[in-house]
N, C-alpha and C positions, 0 to 999 in steps of 0.2 A: 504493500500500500504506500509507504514512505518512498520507494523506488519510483511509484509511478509519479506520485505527487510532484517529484524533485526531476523527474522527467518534462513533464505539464510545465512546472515550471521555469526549463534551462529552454525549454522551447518557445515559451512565449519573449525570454529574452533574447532569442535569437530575431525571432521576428519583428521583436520591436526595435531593434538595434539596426537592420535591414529595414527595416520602414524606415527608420530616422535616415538612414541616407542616402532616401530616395526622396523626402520632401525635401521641400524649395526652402530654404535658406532666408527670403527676401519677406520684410515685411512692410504694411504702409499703411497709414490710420491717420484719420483727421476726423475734427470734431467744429462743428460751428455754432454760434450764435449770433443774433440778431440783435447790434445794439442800438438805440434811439439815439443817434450820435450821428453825425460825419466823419470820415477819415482823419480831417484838421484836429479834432479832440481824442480821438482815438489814438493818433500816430504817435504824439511824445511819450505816451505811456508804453508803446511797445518799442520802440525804435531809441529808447534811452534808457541803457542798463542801468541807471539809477534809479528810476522811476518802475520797473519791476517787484522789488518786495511789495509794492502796493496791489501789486493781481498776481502772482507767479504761484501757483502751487507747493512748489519743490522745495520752498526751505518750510513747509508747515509739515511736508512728508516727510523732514528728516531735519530740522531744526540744529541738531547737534551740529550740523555739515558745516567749514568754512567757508566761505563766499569771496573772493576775490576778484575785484574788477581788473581789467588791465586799463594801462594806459589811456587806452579810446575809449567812452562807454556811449558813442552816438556815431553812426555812420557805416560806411564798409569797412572795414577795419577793428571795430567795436568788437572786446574781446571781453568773457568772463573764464573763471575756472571754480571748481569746487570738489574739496578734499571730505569725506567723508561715510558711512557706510559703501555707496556710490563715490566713485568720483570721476573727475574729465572735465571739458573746455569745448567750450564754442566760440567760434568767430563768423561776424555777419559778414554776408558775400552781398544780401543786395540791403538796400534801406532807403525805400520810397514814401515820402509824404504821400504819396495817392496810392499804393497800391500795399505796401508794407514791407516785411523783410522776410530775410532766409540766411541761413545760417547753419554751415557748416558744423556739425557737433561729434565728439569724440568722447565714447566713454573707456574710460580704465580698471579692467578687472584686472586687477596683479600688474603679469604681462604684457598682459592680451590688450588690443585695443580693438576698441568696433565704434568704424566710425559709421556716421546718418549725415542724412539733411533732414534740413526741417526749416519750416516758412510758419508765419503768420500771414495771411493777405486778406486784405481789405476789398470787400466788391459794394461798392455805394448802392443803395435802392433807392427808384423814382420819388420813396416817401419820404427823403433824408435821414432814413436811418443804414447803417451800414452792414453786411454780412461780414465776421470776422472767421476765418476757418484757420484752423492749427491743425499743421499735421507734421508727420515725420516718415521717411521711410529711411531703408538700410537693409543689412546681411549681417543675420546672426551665424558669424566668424567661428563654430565650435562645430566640430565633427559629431555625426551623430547625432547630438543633443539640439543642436542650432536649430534644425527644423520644426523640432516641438515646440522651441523657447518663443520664435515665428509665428508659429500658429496661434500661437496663445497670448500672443506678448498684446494685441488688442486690450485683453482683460484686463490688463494693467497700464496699459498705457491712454485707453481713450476716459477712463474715469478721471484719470488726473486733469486732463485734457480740457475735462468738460468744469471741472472745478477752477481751473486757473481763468477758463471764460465767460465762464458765470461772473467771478471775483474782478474782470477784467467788465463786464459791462456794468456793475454796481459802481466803479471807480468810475467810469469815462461818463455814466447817467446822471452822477452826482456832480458833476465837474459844467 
């Protein structure tokens, strides 16, 4: 009985090890809301890493983390980093008063790195209020495992997603 059991089970690890590396690796999520704002109100709060602890998510998910701006904190160039359970660095590649930004992002497990992109962009509606969508994609970098980490990485990553836009449109509605 314990034979079969331990049979049952070195098989289903075989298979699941052989699935892992046969999915896709790439994942890609965005999440949006609708703020009663224009771009003009909206853009210094996303487009100046100063002005982020007022809507960002990520340091209430892990508060402990240290937060470092670099040099730049407004434009292409505009860089952060952050040490922490997590950590890694982003630098923005675009940063548009009308349309928003994007930003190259790197994260650091140990070693390893896995880098994303990832954009805020701003779509104006005829009613002057604004669609804001955040999203991110990339390649989870890990044999095996990477494809499940993919599949799944939505679950975790579009709640956050949706809590820094929410927090993002209570800032830019009250302003």
């Amino acid at each position: 009985m314990v034979k079969k059991v331990l049979l049952a089970l070195l098989a289903l690890i075989v298979v699941l090890v052989l699935l892992g590396t046969f999915l896709s690796q790439h994942y890609e999520h965005s999440r949006s809301v609708v703020i009663q704002a224009p771009p003009e109100k909206i853009f210094p709060l996303i487009g100046d890493l100063k002005a982020w602890p007022a809507w960002e998510p990520f340091s209430k998910e892990e508060p402990e983390a240290k937060i470092t701006l670099g040099e730049k904190t407004t434009g292409v160039g505009a860089s952060q980093s952050w040490i922490g359970k997590t950590s890694g660095h982003f630098t923005f590649t675009e940063c548009d008063p009308k349309t928003g930004i994007a930003y190259d992002l790197i994260f650091v497990n140990g070693e390893r790195e896995s880098p994303a992109k990832s954009w805020i962009h701003m779509n104006p509606r005829p009613d002057g209020s604004t669609e804001v969508v955040w999203g991110i994609n990339g390649e989870m970098n890990m044999p095996v495992i990477g494809g499940y980490f993919a599949k799944f990485s939505d679950r975790m990553m579009g709640p956050i997603f949706e809590r820094g836009l929410e927090q993002l449109k209570v800032v830019a509605e009250q302003k």
